[in-house]
MDAnalysis code that builds the backbone (N, CA, C; Angstrom):
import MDAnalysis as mda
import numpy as np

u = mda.Universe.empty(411, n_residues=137, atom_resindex=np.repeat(np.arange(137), 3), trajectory=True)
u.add_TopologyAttr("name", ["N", "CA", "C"] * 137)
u.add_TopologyAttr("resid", np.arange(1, 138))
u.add_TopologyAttr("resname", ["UNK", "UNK", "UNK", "UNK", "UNK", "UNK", "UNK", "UNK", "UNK", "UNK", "UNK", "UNK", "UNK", "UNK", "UNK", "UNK", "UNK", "UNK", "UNK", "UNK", "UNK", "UNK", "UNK", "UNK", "UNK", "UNK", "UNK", "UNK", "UNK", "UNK", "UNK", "UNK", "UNK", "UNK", "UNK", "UNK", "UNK", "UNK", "UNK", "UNK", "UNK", "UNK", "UNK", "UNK", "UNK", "UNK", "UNK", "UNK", "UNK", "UNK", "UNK", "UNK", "UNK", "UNK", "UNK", "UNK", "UNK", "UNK", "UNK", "UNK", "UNK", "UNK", "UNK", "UNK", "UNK", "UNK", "UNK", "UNK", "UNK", "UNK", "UNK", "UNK", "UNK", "UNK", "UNK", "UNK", "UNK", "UNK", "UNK", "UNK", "UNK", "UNK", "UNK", "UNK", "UNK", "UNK", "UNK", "UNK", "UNK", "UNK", "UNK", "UNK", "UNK", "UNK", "UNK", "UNK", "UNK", "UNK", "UNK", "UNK", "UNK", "UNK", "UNK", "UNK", "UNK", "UNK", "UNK", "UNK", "UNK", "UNK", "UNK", "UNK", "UNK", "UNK", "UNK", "UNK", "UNK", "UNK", "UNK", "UNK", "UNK", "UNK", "UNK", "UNK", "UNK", "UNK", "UNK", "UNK", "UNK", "UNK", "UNK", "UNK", "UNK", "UNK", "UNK", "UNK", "UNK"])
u.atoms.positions = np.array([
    [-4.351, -20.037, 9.095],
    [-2.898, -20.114, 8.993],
    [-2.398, -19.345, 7.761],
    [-3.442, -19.448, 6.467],
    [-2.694, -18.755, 5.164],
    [-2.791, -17.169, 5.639],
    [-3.602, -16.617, 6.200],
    [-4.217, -15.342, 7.137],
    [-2.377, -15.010, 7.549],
    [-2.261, -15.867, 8.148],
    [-0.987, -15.205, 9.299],
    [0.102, -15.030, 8.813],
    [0.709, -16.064, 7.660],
    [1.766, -16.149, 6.680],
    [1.554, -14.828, 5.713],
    [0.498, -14.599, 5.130],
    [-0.067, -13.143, 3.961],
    [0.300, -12.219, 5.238],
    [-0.071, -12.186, 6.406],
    [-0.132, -11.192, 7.149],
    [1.498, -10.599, 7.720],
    [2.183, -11.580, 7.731],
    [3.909, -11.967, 8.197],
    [4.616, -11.295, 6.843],
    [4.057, -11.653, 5.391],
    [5.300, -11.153, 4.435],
    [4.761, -9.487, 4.161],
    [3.566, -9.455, 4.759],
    [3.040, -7.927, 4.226],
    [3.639, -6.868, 4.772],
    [3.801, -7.359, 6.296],
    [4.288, -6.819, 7.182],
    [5.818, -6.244, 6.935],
    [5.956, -7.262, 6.704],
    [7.600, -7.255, 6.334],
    [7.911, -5.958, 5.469],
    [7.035, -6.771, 3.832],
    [6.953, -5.718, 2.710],
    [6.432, -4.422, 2.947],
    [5.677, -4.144, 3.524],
    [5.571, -2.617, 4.088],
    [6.278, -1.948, 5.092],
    [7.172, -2.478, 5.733],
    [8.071, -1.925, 6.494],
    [9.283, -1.497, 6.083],
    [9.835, -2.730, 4.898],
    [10.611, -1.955, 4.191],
    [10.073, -1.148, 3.011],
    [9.599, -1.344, 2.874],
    [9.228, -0.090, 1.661],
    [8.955, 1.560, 2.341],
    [8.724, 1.557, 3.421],
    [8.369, 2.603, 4.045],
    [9.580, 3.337, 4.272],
    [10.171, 2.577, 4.840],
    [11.821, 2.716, 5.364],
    [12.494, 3.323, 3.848],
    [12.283, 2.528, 3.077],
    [13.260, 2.564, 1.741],
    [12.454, 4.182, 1.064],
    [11.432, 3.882, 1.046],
    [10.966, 5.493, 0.244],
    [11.078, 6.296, 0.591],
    [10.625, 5.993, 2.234],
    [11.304, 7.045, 3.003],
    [12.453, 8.220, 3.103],
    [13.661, 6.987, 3.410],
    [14.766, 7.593, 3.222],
    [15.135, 8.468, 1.913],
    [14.368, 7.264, 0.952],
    [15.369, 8.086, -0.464],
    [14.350, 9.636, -0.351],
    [13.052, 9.985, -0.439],
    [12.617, 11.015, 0.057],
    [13.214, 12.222, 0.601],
    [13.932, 12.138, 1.958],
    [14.283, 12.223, 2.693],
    [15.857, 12.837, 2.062],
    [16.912, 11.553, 1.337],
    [17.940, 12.260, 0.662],
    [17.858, 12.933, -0.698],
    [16.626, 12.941, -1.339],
    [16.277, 13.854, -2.435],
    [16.060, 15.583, -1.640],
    [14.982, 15.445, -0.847],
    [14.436, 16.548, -0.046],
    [16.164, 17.344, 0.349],
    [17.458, 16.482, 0.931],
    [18.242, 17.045, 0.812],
    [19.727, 17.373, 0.137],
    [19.240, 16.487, -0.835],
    [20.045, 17.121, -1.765],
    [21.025, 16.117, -1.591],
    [20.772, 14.762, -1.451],
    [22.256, 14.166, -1.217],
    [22.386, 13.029, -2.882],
    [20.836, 13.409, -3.196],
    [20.960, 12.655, -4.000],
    [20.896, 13.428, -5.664],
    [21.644, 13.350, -6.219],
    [21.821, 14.258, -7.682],
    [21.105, 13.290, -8.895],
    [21.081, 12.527, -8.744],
    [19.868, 12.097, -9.748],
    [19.115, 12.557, -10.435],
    [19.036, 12.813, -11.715],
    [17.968, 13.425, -12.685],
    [16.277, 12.695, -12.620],
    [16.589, 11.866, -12.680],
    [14.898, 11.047, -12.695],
    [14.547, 11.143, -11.540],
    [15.245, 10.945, -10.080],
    [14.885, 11.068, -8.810],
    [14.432, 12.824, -8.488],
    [15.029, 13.224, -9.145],
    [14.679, 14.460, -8.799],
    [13.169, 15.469, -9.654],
    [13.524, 14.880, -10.659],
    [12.133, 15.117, -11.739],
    [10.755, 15.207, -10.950],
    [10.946, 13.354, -10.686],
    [9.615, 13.061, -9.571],
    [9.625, 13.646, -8.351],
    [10.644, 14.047, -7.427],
    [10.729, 14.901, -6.220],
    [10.527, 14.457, -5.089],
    [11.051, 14.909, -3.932],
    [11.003, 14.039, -2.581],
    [10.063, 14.021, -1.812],
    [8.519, 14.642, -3.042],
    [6.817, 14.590, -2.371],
    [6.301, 13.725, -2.417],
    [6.568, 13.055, -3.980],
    [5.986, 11.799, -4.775],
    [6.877, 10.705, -3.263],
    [7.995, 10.087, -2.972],
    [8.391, 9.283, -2.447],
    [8.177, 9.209, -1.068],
    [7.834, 10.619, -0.146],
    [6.847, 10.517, 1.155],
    [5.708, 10.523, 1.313],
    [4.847, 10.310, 0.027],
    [3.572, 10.202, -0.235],
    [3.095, 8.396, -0.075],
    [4.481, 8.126, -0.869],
    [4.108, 6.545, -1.476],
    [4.938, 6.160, 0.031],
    [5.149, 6.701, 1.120],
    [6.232, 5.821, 2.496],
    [4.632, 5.946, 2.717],
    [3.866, 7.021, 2.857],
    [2.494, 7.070, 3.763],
    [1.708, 6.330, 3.621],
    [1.466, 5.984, 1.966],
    [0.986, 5.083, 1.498],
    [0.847, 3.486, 2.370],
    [2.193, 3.228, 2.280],
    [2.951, 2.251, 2.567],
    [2.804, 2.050, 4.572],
    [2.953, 2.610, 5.021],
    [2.361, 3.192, 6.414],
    [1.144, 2.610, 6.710],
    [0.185, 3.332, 5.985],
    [-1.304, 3.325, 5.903],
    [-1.595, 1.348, 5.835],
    [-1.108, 0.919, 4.485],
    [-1.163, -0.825, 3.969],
    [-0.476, -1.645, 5.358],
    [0.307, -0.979, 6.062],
    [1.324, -1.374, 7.000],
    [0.003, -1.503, 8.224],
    [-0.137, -0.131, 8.913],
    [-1.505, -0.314, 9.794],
    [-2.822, -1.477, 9.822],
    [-3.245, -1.603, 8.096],
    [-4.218, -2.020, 8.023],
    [-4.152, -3.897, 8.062],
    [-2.530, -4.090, 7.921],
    [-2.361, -5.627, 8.013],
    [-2.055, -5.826, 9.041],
    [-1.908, -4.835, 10.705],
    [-2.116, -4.810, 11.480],
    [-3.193, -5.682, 12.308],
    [-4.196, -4.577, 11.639],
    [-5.532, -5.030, 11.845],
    [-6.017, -6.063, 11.541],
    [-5.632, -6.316, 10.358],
    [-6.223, -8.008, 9.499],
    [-5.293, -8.795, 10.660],
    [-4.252, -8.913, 11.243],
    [-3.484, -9.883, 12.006],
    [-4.113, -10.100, 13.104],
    [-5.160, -9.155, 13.820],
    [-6.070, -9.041, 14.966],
    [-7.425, -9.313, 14.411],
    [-7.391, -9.520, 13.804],
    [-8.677, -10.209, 12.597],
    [-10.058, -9.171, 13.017],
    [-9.050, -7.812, 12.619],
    [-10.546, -7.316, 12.044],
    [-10.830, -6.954, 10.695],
    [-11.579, -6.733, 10.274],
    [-12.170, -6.549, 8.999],
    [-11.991, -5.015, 8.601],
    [-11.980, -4.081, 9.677],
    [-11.604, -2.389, 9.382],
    [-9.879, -2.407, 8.814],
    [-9.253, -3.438, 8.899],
    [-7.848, -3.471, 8.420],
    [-8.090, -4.007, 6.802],
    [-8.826, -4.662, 6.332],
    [-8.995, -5.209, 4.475],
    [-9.361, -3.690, 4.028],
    [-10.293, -2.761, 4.663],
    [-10.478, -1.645, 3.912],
    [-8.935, -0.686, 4.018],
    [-8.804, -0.949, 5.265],
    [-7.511, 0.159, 5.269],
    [-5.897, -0.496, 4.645],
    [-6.302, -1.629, 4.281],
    [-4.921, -1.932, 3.312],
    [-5.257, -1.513, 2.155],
    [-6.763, -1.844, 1.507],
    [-6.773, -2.066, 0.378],
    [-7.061, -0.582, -0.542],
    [-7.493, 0.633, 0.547],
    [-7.447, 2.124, -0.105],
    [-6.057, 2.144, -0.428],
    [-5.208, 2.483, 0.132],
    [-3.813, 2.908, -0.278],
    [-3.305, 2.106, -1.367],
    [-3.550, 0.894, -1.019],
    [-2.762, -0.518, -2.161],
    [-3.341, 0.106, -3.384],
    [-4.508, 0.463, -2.957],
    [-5.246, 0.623, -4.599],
    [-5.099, 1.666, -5.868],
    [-4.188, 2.668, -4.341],
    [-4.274, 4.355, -4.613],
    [-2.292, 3.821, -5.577],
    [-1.718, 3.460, -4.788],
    [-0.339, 3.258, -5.342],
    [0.222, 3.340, -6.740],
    [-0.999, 2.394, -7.393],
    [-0.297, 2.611, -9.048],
    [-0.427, 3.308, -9.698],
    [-1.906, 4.374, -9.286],
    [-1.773, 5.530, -9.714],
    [-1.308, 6.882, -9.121],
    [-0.240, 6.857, -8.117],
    [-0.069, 8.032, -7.167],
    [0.632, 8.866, -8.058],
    [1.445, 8.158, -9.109],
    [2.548, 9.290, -10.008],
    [1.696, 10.134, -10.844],
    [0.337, 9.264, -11.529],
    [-0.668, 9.742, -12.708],
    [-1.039, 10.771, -11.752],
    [-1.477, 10.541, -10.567],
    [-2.391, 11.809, -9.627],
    [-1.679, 12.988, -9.343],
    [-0.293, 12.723, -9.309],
    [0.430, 14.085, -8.642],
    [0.927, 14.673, -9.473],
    [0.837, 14.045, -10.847],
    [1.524, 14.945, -12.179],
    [-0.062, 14.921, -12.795],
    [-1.345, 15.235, -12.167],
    [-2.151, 15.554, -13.279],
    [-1.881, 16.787, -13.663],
    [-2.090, 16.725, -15.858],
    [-2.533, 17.755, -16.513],
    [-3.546, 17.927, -16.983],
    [-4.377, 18.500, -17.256],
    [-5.463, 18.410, -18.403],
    [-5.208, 18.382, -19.268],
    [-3.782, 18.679, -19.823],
    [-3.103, 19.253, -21.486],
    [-2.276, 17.985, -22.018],
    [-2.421, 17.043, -21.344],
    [-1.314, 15.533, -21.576],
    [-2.782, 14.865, -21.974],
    [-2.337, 14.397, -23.594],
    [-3.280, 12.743, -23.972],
    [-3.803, 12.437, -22.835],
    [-4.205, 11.314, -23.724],
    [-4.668, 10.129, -22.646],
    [-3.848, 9.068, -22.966],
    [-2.940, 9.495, -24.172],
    [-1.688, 8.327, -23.974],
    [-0.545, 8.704, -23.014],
    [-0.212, 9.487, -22.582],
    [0.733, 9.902, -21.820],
    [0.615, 9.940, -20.836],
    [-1.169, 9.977, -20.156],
    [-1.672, 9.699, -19.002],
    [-1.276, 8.230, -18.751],
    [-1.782, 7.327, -19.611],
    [-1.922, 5.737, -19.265],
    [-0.419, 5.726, -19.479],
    [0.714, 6.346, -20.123],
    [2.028, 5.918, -19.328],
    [2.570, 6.160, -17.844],
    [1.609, 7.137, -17.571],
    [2.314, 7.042, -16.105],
    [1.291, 6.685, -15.026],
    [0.856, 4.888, -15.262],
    [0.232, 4.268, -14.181],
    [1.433, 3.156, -14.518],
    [1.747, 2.575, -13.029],
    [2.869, 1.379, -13.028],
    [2.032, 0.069, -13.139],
    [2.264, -0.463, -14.115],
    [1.388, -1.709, -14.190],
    [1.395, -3.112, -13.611],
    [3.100, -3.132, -13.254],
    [3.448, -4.142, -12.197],
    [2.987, -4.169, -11.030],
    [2.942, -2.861, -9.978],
    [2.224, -2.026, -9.109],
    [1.006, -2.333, -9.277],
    [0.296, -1.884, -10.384],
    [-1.688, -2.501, -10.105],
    [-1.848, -4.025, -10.488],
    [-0.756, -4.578, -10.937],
    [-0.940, -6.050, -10.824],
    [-0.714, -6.455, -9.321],
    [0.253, -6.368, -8.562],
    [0.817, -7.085, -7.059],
    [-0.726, -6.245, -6.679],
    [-0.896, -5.111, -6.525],
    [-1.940, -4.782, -5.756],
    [-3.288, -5.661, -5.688],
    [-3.564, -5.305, -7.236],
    [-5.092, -6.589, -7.094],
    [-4.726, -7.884, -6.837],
    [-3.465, -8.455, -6.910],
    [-3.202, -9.801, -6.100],
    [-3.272, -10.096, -4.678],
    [-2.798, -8.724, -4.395],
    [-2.414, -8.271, -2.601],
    [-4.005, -8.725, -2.125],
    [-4.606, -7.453, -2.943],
    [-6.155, -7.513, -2.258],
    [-6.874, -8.923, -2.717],
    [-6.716, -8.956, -3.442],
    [-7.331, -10.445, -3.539],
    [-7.423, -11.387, -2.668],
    [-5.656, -11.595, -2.425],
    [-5.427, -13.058, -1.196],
    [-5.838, -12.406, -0.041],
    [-5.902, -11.006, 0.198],
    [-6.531, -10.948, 2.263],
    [-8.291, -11.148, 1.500],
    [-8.923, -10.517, 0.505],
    [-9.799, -11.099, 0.080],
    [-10.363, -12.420, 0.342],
    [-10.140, -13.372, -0.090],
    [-9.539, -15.024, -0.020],
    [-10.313, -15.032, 1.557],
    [-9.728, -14.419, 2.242],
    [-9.629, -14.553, 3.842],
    [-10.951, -13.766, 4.615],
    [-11.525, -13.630, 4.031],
    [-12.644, -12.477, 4.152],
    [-13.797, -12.749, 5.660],
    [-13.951, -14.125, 5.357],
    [-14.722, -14.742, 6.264],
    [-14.079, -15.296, 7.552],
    [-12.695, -15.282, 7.699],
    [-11.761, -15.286, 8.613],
    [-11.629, -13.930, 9.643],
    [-11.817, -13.388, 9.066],
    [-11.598, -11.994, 9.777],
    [-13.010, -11.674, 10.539],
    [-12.890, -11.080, 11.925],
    [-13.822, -10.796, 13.218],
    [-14.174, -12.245, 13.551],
    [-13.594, -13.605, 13.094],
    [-13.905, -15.213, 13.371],
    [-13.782, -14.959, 15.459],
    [-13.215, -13.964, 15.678],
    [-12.796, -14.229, 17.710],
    [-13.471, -13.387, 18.052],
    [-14.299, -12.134, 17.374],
    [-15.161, -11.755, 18.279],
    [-16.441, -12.414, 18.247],
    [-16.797, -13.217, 17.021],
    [-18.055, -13.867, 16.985],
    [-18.187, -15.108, 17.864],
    [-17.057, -15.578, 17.544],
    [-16.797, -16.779, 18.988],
    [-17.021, -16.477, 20.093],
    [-16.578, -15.303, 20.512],
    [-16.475, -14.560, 22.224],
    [-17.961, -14.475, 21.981],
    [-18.826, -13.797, 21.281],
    [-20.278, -13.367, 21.573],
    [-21.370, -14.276, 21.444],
    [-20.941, -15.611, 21.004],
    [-21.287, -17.249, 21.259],
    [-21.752, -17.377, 22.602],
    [-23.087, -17.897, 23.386],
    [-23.333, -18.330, 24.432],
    [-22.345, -19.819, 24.772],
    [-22.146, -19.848, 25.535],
    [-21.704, -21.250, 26.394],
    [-22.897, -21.810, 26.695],
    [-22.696, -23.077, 26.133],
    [-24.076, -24.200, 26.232],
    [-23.473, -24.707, 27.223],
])
């Protein structure tokens, strides 16, 4: 039951976020949006992180059909997220303090929480095909 509830708000949360990055993406890419900081980062960084978001979306799919190929495929992207800004602005010529400012730390906190609780659930997942492949006594 905790499986289906984690699986119900994820769902949710990745649908809008997909939607939401999406779009703003989408009105950066055309120009509707004049924003200096939105535009800095660019409308690659925000259809990167919808795909992202896509990808976490698919894989709680899967965990809802209780397979186990859905914990890996939430938990690459979830994992990839807090550092997608550090990855797409790498320099070699930036510190390593200026690097560690641009990982979101709220972002790799919810994430290792995210993965954690379908974690939690680990032994739940493929529970109906092992049942189905159970003889009938």
């Amino acid at each position: 039951m905790f499986l289906r509830i984690l699986c119900w708000f994820y769902l949710g949360w990745s649908l809008l976020m997909t939607l939401y990055y999406g779009a703003v993406g989408l009105l950066i890419s055309s120009s509707a949006i004049h924003d200096k900081a939105f535009e800095a980062i660019g409308g690659k960084y925000f259809f990167v992180y919808a795909c992202l978001h896509t990808l976490a979306f698919i894989g709680v799919v899967f965990m809802w059909r209780m397979k186990k190929i859905g914990f890996y495929i939430f938990s690459i992207p979830t994992f990839i997220m807090p550092f997608l800004h550090l990855l797409m602005t790498w320099t070699w010529t930036e510190s390593l303090s200026e690097k560690s400012n641009k990982i979101e730390l709220i972002i790799f906190l919810f994430s290792i929480i995210s993965i954690g609780l379908f974690a939690i659930n680990w032994k739940s997942l493929n529970l109906i095909k092992k049942q189905e492949d159970s003889p009938i006594i």
